[in-house]
C-alpha beads as a LAMMPS data file, in Angstrom:
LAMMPS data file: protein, C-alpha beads

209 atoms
208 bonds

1 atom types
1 bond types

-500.0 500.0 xlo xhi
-500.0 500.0 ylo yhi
-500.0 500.0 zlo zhi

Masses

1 110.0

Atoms # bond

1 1 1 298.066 2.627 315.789
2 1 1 301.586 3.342 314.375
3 1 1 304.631 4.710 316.375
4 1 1 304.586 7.387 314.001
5 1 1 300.648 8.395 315.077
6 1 1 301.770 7.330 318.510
7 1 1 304.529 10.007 318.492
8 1 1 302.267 12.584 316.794
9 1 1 299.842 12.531 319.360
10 1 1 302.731 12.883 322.303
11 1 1 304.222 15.865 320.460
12 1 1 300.251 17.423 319.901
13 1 1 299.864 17.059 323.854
14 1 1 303.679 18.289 324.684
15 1 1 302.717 21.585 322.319
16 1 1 299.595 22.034 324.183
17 1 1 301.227 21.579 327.849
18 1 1 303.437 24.171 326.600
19 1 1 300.661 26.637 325.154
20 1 1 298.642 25.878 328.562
21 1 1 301.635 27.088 330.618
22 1 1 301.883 29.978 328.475
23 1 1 298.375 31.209 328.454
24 1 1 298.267 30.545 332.722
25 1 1 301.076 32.706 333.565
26 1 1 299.110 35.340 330.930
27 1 1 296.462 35.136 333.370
28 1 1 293.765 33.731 330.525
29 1 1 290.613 32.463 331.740
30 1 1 289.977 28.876 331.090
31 1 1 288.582 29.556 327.170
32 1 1 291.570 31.310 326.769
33 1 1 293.595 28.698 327.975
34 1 1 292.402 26.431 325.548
35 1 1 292.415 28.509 322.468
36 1 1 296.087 29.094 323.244
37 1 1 297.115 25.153 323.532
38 1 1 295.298 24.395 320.841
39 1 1 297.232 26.606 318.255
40 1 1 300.227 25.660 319.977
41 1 1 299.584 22.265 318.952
42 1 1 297.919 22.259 315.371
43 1 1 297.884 25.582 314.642
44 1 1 301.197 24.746 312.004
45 1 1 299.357 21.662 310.441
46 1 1 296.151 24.068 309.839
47 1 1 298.351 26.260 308.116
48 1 1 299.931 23.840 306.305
49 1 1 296.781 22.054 305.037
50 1 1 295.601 25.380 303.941
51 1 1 298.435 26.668 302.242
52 1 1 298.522 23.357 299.982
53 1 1 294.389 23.054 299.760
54 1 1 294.539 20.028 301.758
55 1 1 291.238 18.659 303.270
56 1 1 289.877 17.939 305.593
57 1 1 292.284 19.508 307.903
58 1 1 293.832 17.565 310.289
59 1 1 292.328 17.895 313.311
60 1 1 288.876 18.095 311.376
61 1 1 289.735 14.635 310.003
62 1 1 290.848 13.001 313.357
63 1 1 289.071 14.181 316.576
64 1 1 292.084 12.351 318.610
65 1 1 293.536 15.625 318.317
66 1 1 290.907 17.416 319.908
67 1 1 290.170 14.926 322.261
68 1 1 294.306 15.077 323.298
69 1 1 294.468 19.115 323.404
70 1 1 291.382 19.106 325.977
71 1 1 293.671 16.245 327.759
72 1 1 296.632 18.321 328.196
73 1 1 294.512 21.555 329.263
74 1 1 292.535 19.049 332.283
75 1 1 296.273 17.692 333.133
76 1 1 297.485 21.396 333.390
77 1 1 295.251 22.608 334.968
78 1 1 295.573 19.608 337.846
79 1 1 299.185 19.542 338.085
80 1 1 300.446 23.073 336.784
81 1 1 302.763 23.238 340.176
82 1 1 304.174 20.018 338.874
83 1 1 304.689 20.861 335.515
84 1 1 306.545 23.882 335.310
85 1 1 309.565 22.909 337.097
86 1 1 310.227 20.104 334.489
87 1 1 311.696 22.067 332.011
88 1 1 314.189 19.600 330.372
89 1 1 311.126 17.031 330.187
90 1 1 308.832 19.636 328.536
91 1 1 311.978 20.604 326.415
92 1 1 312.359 16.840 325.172
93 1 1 308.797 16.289 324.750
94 1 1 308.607 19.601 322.527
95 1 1 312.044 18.674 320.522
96 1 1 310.146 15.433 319.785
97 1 1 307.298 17.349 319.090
98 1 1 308.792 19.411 315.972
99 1 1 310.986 16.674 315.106
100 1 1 307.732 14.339 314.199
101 1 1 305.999 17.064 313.037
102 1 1 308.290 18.396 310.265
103 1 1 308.322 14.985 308.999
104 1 1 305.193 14.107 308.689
105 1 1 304.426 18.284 307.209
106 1 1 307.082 16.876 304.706
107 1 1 306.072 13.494 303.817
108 1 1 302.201 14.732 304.046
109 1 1 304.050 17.346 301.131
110 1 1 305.383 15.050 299.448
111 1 1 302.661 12.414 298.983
112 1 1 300.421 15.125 297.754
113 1 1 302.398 16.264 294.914
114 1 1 304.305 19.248 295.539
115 1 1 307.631 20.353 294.754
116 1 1 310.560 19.060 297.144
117 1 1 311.961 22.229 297.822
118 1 1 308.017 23.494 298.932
119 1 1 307.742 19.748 300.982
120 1 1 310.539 21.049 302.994
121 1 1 309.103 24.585 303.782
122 1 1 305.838 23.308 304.851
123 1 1 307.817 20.864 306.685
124 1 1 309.232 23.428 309.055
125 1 1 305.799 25.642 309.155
126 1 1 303.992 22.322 310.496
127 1 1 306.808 22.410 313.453
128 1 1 307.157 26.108 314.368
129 1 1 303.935 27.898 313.353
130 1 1 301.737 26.898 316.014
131 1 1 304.173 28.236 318.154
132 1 1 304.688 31.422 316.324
133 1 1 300.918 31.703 316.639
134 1 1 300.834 31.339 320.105
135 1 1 303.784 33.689 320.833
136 1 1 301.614 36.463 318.662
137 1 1 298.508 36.137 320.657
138 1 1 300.169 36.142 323.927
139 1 1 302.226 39.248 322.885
140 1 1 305.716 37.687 323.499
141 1 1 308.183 37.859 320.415
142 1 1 308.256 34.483 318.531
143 1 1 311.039 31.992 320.229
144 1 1 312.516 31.317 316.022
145 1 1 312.916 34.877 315.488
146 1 1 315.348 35.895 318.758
147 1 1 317.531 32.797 319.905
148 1 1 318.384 29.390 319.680
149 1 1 318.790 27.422 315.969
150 1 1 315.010 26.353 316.108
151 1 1 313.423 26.681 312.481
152 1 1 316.642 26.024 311.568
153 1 1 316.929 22.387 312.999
154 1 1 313.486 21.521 311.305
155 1 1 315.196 22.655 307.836
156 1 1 317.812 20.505 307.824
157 1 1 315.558 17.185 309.558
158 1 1 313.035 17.962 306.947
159 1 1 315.727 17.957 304.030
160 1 1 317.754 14.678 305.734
161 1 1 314.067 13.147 305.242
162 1 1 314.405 14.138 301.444
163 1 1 317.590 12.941 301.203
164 1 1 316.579 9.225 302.928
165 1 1 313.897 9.208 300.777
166 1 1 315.322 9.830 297.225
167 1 1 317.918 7.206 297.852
168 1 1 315.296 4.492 299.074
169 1 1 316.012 4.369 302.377
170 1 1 313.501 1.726 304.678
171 1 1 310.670 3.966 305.844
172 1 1 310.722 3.744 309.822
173 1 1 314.647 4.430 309.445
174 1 1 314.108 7.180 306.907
175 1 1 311.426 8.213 310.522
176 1 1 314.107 7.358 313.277
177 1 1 317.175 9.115 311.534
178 1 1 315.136 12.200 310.691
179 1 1 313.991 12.181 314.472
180 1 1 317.311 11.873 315.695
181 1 1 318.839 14.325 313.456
182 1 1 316.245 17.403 314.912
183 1 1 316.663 16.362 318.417
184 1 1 320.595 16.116 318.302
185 1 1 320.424 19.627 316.611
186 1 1 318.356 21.023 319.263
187 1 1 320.340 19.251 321.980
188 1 1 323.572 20.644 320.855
189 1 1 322.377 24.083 320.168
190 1 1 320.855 24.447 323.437
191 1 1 324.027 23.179 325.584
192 1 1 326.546 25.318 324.099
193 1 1 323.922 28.534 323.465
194 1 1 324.477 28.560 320.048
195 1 1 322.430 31.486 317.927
196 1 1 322.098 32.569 314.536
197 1 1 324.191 35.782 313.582
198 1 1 322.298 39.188 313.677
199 1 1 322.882 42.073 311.238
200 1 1 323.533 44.641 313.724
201 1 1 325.858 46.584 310.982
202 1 1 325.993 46.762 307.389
203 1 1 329.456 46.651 305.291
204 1 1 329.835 50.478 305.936
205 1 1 328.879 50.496 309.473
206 1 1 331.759 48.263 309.911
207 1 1 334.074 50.059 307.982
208 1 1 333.063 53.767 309.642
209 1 1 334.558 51.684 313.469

Bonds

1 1 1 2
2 1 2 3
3 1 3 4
4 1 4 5
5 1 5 6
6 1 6 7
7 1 7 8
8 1 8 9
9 1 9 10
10 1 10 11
11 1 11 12
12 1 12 13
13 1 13 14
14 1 14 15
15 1 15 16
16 1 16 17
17 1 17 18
18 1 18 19
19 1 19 20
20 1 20 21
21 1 21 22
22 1 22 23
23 1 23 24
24 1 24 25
25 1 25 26
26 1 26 27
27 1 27 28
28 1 28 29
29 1 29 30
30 1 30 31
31 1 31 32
32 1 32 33
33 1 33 34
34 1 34 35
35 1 35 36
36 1 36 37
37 1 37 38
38 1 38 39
39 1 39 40
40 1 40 41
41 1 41 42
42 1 42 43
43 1 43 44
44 1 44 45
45 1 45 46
46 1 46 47
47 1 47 48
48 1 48 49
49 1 49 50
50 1 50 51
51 1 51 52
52 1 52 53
53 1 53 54
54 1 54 55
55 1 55 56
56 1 56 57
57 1 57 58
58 1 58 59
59 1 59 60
60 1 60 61
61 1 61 62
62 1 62 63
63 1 63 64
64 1 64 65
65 1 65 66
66 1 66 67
67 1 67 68
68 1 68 69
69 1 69 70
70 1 70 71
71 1 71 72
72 1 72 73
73 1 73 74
74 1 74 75
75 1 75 76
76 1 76 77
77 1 77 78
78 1 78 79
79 1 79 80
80 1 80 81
81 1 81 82
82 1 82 83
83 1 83 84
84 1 84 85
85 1 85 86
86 1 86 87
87 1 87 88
88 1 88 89
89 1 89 90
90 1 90 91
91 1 91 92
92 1 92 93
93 1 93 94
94 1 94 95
95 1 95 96
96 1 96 97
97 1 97 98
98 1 98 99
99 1 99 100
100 1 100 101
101 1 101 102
102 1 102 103
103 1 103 104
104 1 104 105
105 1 105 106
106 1 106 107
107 1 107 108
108 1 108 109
109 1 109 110
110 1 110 111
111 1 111 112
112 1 112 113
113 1 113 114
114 1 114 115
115 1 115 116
116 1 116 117
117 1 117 118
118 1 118 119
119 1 119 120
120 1 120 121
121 1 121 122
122 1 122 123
123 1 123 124
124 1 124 125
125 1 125 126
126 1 126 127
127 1 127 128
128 1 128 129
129 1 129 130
130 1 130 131
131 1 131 132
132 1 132 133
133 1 133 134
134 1 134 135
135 1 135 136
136 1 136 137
137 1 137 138
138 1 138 139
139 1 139 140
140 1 140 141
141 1 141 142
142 1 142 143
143 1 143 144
144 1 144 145
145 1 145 146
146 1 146 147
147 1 147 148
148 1 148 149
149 1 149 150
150 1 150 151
151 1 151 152
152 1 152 153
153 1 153 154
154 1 154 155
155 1 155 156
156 1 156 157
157 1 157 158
158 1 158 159
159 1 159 160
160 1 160 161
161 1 161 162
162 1 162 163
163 1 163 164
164 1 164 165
165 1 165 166
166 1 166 167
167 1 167 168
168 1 168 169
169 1 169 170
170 1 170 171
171 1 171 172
172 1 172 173
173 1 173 174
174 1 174 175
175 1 175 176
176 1 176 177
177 1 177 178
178 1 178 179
179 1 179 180
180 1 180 181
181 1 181 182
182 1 182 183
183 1 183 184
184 1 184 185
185 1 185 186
186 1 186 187
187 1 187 188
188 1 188 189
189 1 189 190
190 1 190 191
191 1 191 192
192 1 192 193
193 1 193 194
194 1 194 195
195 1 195 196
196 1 196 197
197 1 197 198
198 1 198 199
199 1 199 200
200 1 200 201
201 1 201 202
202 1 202 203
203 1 203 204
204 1 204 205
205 1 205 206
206 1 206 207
207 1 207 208
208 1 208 209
């Protein structure tokens, strides 16, 4: 088992903790529960895989998946009073989550054939799509479209990845820079609040004040 795998399987049961939580406070009965974490956590790889005709996907081709989503649901359920308050923990676990999951969206991408520019993209819907997904069916408006650089942080991992890559860099330090890239963004953006601009005015909106 790889760190890579290793890390992929912490961030699948981190995004399932999180879809858990989500679908509890919903008040979702326990097959509700599950269908929620389990989006949460490959719901952007399934989306990925069939965007780019991959098969099998993912999860299809590696029960561990499965087996760790039905994990994090049991470990919810048993210590949900314990959970929530750990915010920052759940926070890390979930920054490492996208971080490893945009790269491997990208190099998965990349090793099939397709177009940098498209690696990247799927690169960034592997990371935030299962969460997008989960936001939808639990009618709350998607965390990337309202605050905090999140989507946005993927991007630019995903295309540092490229970068290492073209110019031959060692693959686990092409892993541990693109890692460390995401979570510094993430960290940084969420200590000083930092957001995105909004187009609350056009040019003559602006010019009519």
């Amino acid at each position: 088992m790889t760190i890579l795998y290793t890390l992929d399987i912490i961030g699948t049961f981190a995004f399932a903790i999180s879809g858990a939580l989500v679908a509890s406070k919903k008040k979702f009965d326990i097959f509700g529960i599950i269908i929620i974490a389990f989006v949460t956590a490959v719901g952007g790889g399934i989306l990925r895989d069939v965007m780019i005709n991959y098969y099998p996907i993912n999860w299809i081709g590696d029960l561990n998946y499965v087996w760790t989503i039905l994990l994090a649901v049991v470990f919810t359920f048993l210590f949900k009073s314990k959970i929530e308050p750990l915010r920052k923990t759940m926070f890390l676990f979930d920054t490492i989550g996208i971080a490893v999951f945009t790269m491997l969206g990208t190099e998965k991408c990349l090793n099939f054939g397709l177009d940098p520019f498209v690696a990247v993209i799927m690169g960034v819907v592997s990371a935030v799509m299962g969460g997008v997904v989960r936001d939808v069916l639990t009618q709350k408006t998607p965390l990337i479209f309202k605050k905090e650089i999140y989507a946005l942080a993927c991007f630019i991992g995903s295309l540092v990845f490229l970068g290492l890559r073209k110019i031959g860099v060692p693959l686990n330090l092409q892993y541990t820079l693109t890692i460390t890239t995401i979570i510094i963004i993430r960290l940084v953006v969420v200590k000083y609040k930092l957001e995105l601009p909004k187009i609350e005015n056009d040019l003559f909106g602006l010019l009519k004040k």
